[in-house]
PDB file as gemmi writes it, atoms N, CA and C in Angstrom:
CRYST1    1.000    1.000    1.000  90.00  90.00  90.00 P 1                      
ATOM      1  N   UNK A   1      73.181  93.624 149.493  1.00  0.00           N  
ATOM      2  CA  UNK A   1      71.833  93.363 149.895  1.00  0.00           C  
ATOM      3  C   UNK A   1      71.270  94.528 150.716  1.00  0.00           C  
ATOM      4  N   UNK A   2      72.111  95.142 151.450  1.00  0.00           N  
ATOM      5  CA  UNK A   2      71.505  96.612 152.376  1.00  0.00           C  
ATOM      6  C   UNK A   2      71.474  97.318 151.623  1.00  0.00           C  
ATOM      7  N   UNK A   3      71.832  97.449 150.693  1.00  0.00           N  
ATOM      8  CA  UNK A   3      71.820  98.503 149.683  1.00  0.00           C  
ATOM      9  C   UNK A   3      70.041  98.577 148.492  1.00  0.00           C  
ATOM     10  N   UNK A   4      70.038  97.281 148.186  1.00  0.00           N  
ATOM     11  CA  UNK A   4      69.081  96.947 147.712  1.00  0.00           C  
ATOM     12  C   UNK A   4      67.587  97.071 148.377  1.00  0.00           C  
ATOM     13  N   UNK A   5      67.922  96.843 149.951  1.00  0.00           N  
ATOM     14  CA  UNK A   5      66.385  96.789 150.770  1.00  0.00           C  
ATOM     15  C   UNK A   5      66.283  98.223 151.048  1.00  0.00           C  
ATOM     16  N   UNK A   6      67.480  99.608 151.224  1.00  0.00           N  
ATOM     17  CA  UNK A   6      67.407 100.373 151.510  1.00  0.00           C  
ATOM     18  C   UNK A   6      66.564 101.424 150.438  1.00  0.00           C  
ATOM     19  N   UNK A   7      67.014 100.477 149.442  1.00  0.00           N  
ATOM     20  CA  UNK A   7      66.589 101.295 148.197  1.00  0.00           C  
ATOM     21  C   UNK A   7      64.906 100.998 148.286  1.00  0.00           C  
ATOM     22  N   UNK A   8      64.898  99.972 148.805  1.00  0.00           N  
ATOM     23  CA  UNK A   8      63.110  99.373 148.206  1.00  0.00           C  
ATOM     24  C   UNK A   8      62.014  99.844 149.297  1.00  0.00           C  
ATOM     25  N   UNK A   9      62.841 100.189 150.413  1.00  0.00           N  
ATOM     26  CA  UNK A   9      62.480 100.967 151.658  1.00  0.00           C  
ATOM     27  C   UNK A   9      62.223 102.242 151.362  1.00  0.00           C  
ATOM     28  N   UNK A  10      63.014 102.814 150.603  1.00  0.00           N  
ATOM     29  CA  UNK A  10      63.444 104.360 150.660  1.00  0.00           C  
ATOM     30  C   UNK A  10      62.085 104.457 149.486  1.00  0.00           C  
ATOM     31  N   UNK A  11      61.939 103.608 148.193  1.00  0.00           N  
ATOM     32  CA  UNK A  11      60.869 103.738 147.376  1.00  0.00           C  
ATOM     33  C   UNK A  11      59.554 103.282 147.681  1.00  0.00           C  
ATOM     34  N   UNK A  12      59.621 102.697 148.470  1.00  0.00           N  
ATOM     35  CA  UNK A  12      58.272 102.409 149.507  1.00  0.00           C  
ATOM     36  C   UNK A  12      57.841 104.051 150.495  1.00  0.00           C  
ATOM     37  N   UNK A  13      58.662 104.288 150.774  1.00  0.00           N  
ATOM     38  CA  UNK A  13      58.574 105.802 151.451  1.00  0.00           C  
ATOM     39  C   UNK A  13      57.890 106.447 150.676  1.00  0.00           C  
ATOM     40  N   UNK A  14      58.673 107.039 149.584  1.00  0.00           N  
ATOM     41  CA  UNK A  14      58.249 107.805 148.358  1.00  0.00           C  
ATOM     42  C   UNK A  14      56.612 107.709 148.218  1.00  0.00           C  
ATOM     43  N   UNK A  15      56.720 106.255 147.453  1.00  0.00           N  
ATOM     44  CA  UNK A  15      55.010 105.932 147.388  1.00  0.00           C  
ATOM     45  C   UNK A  15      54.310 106.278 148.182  1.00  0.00           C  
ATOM     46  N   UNK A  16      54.541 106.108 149.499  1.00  0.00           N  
ATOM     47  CA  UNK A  16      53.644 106.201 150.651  1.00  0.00           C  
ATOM     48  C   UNK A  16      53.262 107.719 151.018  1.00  0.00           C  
ATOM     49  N   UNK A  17      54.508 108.604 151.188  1.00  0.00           N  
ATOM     50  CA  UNK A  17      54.477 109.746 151.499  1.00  0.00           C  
ATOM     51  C   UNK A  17      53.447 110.505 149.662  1.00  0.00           C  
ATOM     52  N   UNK A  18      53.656 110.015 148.618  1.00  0.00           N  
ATOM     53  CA  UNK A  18      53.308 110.268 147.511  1.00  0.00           C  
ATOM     54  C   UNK A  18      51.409 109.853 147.650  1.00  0.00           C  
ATOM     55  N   UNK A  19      51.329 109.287 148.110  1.00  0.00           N  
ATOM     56  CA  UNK A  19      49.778 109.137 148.637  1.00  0.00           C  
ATOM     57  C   UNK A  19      48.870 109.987 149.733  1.00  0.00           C  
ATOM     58  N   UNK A  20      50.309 109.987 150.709  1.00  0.00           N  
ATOM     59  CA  UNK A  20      49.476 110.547 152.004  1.00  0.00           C  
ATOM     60  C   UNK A  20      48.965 111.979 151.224  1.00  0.00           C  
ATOM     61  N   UNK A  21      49.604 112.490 150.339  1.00  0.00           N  
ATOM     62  CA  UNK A  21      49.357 113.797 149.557  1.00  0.00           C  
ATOM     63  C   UNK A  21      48.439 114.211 148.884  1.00  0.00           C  
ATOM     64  N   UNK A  22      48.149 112.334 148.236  1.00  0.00           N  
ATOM     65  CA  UNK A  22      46.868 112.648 147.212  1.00  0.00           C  
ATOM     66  C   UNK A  22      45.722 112.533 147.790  1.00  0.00           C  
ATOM     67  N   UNK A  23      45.940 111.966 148.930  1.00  0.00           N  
ATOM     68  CA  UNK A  23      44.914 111.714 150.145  1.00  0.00           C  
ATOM     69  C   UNK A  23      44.339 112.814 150.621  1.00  0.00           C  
ATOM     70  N   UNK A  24      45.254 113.857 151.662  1.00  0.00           N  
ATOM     71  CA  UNK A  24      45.242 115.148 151.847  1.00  0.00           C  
ATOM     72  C   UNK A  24      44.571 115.714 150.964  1.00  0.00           C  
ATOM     73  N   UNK A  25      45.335 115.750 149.518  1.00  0.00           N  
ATOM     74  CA  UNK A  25      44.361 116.452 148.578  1.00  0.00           C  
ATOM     75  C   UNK A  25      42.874 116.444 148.229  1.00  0.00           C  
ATOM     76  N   UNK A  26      42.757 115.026 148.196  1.00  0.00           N  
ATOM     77  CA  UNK A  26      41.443 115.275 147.902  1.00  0.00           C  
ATOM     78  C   UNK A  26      40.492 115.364 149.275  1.00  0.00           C  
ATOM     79  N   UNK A  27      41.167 115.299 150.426  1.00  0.00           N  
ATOM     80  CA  UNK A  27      40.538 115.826 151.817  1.00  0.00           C  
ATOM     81  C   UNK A  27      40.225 117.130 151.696  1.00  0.00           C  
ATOM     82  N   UNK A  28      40.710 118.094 151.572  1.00  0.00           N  
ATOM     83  CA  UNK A  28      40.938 119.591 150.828  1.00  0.00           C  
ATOM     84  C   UNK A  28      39.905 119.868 150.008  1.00  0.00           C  
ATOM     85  N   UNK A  29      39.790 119.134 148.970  1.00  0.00           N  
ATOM     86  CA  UNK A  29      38.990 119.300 148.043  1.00  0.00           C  
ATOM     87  C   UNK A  29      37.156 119.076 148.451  1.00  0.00           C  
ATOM     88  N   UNK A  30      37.584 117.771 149.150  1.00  0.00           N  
ATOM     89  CA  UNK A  30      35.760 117.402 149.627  1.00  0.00           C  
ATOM     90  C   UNK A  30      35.711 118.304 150.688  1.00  0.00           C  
ATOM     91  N   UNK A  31      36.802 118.788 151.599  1.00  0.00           N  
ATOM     92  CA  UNK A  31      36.298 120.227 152.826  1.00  0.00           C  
ATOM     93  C   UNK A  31      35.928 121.256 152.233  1.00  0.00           C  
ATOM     94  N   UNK A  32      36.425 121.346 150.588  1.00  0.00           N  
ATOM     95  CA  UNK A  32      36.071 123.039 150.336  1.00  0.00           C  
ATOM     96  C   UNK A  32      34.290 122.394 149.798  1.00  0.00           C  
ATOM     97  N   UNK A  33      34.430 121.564 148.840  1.00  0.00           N  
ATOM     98  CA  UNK A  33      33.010 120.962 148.458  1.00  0.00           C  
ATOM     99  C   UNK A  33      32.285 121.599 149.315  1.00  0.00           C  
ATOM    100  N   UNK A  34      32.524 121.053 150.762  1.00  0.00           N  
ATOM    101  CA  UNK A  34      31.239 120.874 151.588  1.00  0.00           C  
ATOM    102  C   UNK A  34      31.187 122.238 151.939  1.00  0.00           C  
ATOM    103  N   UNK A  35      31.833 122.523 152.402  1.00  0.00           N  
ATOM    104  CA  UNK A  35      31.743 124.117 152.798  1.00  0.00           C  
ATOM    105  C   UNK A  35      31.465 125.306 151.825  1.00  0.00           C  
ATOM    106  N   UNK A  36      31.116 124.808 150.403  1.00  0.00           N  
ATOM    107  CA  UNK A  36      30.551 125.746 149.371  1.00  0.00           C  
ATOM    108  C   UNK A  36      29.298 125.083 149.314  1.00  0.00           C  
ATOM    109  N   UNK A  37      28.857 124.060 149.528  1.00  0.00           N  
ATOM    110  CA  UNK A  37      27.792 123.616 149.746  1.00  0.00           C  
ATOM    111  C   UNK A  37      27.059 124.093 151.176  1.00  0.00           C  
ATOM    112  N   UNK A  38      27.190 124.269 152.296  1.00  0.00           N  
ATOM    113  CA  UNK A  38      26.886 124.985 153.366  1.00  0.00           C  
ATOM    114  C   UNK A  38      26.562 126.377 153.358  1.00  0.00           C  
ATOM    115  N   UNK A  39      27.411 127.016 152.213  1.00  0.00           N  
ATOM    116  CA  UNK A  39      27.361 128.545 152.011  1.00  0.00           C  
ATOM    117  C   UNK A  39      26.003 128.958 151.264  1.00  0.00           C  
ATOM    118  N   UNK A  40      25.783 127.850 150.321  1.00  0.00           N  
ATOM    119  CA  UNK A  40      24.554 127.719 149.181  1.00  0.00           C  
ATOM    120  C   UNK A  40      23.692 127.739 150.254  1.00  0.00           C  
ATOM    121  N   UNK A  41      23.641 126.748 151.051  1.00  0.00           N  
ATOM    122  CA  UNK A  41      22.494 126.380 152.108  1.00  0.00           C  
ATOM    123  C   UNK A  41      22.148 127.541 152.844  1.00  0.00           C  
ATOM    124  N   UNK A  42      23.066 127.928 153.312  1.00  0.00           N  
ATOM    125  CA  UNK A  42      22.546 129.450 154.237  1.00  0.00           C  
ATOM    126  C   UNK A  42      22.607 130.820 153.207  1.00  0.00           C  
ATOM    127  N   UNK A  43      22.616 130.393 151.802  1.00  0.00           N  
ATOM    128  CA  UNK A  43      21.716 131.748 151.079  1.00  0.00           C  
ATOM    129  C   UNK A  43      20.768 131.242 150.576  1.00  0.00           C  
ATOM    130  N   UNK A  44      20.146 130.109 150.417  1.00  0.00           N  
ATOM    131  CA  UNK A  44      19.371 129.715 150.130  1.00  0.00           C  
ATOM    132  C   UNK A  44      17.900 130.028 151.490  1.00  0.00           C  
ATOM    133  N   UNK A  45      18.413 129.728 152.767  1.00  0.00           N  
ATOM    134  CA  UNK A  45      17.749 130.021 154.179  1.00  0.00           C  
ATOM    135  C   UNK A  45      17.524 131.421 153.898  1.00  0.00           C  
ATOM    136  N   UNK A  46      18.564 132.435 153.727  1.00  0.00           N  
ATOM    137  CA  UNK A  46      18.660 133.476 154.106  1.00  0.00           C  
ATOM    138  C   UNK A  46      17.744 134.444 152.892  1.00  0.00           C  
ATOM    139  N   UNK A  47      17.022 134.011 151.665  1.00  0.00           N  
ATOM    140  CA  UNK A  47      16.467 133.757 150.404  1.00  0.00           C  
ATOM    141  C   UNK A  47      14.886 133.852 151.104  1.00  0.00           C  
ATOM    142  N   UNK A  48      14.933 132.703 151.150  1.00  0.00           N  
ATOM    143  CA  UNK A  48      13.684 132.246 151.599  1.00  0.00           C  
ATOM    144  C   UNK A  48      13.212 132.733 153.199  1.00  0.00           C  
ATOM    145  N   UNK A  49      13.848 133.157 153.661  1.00  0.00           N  
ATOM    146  CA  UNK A  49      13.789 134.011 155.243  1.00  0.00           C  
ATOM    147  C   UNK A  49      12.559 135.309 154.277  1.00  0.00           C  
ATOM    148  N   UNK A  50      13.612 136.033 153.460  1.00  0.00           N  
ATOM    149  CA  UNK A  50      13.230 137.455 153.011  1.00  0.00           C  
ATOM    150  C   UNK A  50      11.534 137.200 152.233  1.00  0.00           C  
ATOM    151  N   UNK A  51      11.846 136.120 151.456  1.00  0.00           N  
ATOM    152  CA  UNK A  51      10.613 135.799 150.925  1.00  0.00           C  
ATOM    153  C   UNK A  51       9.447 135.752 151.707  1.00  0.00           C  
ATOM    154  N   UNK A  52       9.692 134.816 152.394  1.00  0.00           N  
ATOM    155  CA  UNK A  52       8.572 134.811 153.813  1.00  0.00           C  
ATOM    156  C   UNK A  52       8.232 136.173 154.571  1.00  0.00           C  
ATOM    157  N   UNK A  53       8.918 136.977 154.484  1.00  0.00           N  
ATOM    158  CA  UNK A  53       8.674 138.527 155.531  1.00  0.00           C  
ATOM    159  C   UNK A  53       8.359 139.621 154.332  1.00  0.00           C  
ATOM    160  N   UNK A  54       8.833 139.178 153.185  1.00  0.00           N  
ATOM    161  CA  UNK A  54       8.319 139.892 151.798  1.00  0.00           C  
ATOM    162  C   UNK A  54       6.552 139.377 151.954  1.00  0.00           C  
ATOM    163  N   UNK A  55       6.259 137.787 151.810  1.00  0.00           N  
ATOM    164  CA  UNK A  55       5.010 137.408 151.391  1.00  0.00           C  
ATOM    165  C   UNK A  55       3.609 137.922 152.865  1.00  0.00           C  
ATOM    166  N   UNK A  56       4.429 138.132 153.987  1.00  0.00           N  
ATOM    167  CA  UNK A  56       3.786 138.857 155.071  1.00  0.00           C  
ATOM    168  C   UNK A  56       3.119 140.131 155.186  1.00  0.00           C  
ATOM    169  N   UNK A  57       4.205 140.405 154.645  1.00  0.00           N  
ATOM    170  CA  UNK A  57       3.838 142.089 154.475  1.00  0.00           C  
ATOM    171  C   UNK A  57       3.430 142.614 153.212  1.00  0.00           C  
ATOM    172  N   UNK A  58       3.338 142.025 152.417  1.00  0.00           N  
ATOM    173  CA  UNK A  58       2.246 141.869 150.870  1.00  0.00           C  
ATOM    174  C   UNK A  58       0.466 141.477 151.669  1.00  0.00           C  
ATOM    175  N   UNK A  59       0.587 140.432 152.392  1.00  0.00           N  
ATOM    176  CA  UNK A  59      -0.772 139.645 152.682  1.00  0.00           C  
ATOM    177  C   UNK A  59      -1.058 141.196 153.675  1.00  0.00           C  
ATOM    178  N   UNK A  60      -0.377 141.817 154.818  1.00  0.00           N  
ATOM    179  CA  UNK A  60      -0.847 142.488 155.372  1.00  0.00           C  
ATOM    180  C   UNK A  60      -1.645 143.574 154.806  1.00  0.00           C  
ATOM    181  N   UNK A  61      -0.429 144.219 153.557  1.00  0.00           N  
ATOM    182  CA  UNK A  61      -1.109 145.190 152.657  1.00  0.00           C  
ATOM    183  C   UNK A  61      -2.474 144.632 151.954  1.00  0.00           C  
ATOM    184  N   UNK A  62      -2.573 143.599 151.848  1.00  0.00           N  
ATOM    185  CA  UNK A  62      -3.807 143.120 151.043  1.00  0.00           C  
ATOM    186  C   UNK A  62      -5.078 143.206 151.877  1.00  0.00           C  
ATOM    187  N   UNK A  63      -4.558 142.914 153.025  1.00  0.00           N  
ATOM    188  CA  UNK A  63      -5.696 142.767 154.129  1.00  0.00           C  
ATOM    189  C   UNK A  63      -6.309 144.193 154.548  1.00  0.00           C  
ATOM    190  N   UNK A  64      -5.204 144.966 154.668  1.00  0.00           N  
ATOM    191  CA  UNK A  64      -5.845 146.675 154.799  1.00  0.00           C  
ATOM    192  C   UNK A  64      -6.455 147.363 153.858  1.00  0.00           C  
ATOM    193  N   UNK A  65      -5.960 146.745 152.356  1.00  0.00           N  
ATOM    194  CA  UNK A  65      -6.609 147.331 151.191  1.00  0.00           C  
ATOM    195  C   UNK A  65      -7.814 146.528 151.449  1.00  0.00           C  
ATOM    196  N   UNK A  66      -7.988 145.506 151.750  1.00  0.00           N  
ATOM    197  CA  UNK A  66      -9.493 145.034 151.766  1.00  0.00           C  
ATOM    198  C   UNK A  66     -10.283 145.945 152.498  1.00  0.00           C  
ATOM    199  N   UNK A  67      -9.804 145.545 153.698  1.00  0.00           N  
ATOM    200  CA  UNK A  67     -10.818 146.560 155.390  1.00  0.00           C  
ATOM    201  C   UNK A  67     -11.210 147.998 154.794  1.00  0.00           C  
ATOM    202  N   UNK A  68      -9.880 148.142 153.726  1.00  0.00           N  
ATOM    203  CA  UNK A  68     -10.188 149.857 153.562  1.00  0.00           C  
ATOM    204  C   UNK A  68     -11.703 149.747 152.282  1.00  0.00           C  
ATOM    205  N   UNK A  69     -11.383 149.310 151.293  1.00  0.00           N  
ATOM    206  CA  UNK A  69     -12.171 148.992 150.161  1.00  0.00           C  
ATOM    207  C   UNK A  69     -13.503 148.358 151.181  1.00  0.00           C  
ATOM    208  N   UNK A  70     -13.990 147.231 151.774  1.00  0.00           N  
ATOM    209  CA  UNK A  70     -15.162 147.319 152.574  1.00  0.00           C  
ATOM    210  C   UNK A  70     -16.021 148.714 153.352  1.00  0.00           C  
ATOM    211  N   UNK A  71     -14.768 149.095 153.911  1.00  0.00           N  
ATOM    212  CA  UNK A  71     -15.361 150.321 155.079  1.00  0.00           C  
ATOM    213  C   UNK A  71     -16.298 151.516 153.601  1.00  0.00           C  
ATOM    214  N   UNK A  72     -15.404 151.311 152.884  1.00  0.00           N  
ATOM    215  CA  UNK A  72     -15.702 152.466 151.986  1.00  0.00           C  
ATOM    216  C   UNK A  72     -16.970 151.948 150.747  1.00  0.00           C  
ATOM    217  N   UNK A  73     -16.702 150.837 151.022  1.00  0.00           N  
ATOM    218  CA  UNK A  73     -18.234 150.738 150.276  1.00  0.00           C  
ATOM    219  C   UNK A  73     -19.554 150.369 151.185  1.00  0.00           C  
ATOM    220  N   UNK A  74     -19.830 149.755 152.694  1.00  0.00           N  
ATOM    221  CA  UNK A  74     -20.585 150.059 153.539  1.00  0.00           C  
ATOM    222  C   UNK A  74     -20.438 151.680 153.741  1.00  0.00           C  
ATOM    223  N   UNK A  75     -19.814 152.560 153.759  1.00  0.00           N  
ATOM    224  CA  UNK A  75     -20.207 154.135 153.734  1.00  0.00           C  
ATOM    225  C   UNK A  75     -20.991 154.410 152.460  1.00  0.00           C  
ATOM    226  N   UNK A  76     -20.328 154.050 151.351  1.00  0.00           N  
ATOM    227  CA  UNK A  76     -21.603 155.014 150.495  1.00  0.00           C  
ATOM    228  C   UNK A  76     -23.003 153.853 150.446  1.00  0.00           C  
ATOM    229  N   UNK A  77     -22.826 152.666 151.115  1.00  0.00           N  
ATOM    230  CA  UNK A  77     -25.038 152.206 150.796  1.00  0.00           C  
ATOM    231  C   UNK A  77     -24.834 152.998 151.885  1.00  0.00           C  
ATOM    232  N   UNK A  78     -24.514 153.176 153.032  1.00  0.00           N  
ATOM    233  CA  UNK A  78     -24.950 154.282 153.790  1.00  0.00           C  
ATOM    234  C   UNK A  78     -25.531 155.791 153.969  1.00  0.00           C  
ATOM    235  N   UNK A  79     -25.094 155.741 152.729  1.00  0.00           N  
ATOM    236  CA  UNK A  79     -24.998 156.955 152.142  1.00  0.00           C  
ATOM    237  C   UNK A  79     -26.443 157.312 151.462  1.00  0.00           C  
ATOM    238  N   UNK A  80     -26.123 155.658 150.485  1.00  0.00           N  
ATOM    239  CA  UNK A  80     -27.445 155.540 149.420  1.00  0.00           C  
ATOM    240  C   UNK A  80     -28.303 155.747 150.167  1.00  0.00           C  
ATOM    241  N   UNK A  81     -28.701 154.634 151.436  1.00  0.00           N  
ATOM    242  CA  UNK A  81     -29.622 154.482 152.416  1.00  0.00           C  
ATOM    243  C   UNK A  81     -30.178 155.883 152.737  1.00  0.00           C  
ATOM    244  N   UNK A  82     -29.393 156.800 153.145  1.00  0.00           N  
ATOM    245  CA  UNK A  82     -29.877 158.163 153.586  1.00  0.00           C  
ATOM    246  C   UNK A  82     -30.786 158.406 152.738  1.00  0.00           C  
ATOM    247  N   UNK A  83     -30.203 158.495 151.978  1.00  0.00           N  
ATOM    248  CA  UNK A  83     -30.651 159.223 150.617  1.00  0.00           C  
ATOM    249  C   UNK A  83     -32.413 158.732 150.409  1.00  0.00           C  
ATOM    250  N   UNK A  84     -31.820 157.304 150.325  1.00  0.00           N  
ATOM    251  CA  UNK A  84     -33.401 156.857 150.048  1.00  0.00           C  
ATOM    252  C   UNK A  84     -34.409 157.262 151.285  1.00  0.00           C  
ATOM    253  N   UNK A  85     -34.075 157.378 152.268  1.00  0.00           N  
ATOM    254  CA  UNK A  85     -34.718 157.466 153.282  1.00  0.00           C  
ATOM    255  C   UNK A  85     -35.107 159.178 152.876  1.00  0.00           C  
ATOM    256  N   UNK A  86     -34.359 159.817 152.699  1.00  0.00           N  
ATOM    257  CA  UNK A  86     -34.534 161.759 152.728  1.00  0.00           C  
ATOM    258  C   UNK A  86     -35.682 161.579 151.425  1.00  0.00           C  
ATOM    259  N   UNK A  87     -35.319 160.534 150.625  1.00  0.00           N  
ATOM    260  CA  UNK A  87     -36.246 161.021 149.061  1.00  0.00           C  
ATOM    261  C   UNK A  87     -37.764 160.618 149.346  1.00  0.00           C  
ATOM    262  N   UNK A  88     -37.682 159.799 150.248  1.00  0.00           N  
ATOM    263  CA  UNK A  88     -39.140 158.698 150.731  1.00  0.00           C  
ATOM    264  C   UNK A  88     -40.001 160.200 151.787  1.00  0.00           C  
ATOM    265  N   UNK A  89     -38.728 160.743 152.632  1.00  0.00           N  
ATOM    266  CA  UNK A  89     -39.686 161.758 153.674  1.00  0.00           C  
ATOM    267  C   UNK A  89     -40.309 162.712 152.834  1.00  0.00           C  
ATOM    268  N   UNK A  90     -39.696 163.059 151.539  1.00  0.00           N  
ATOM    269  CA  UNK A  90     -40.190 164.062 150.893  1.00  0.00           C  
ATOM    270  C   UNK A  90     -41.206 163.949 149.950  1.00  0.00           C  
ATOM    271  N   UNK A  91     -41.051 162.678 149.618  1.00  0.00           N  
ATOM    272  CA  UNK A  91     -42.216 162.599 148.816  1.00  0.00           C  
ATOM    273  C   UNK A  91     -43.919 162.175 149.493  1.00  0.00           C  
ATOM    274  N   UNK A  92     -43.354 161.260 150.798  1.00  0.00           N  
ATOM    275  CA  UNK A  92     -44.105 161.433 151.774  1.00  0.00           C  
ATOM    276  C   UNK A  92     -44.840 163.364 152.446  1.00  0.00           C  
ATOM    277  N   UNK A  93     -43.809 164.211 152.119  1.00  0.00           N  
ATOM    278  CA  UNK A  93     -44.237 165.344 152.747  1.00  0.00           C  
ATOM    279  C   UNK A  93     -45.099 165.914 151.371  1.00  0.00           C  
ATOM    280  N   UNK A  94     -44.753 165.783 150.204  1.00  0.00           N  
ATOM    281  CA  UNK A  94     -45.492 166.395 149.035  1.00  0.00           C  
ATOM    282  C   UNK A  94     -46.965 165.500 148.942  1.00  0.00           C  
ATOM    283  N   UNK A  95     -46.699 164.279 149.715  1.00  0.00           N  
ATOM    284  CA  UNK A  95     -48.080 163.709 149.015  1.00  0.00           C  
ATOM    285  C   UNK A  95     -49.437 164.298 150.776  1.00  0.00           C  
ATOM    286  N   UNK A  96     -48.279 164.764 151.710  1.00  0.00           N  
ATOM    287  CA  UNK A  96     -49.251 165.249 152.587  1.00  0.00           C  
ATOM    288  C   UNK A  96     -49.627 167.194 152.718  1.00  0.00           C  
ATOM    289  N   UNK A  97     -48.695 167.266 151.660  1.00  0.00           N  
ATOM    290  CA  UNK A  97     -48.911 169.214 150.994  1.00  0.00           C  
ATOM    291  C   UNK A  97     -50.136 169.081 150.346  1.00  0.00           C  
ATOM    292  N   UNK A  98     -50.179 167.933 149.453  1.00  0.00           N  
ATOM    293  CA  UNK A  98     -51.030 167.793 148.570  1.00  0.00           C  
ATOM    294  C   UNK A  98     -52.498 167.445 148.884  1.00  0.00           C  
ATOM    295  N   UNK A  99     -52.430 166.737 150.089  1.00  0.00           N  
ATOM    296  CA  UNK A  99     -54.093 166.340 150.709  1.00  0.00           C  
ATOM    297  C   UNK A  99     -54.798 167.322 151.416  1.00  0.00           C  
ATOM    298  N   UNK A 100     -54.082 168.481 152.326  1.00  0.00           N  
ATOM    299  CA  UNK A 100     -54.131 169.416 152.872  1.00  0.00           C  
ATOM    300  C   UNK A 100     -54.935 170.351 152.408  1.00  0.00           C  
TER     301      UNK A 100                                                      
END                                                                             
C-alpha cells in the first residue's frame, strides 16, 4: 500500500510540477505579447511626435510663403499706383504746355 500511494503521490507531483511549466509558459509568452505591444505603442508615439513637428514646420513654411507672396504683391500696386500717379502728373503737365 506505501508503495502504491507513493507512486500516486510521486505522479501527482509530475502533473503538478508538469503544469506549473505550462503555466510559466504561457506567463512568458503573454509578458513578451505585452511588451511587443508597448514597443508598437511607443513607435507609434514616437511616429506621430515627428508628424506633428513635420506638420508645424510645413504650416510655418506656408505662412512665410504667404507674408512673402502678400508683401510682394502690395509692392508692385504700389508700384502700379506710382505709376498711375507719374502718368496722371504728366499728362496733367502736357495738357497745361498746351494752354500756355
Amino acid at each position: 500500500m506505501k508503495h502504491i500511494t507513493f507512486a500516486i503521490l510521486a505522479a501527482v507531483s509530475v502533473l503538478a510540477v508538469g503544469c506549473n511549466k505550462q503555466k510559466q509558459a504561457i506567463d512568458a509568452q503573454n509578458e513578451a505579447a505585452k511588451n511587443a505591444i508597448d514597443h508598437q505603442k511607443e513607435a507609434v508615439d514616437a511616429a506621430a511626435k515627428e508628424a506633428k513637428e513635420q506638420a508645424d514646420i510645413k504650416a510655418k513654411i506656408d505662412k512665410a510663403n504667404i507674408e512673402a507672396s502678400t508683401a510682394a504683391t502690395q509692392a508692385q500696386l504700389d508700384a502700379v499706383k506710382k505709376k498711375a500717379d507719374a502718368d496722371a502728373a504728366a499728362e496733367k503737365a502736357k495738357v497745361d504746355a498746351q494752354n500756355k
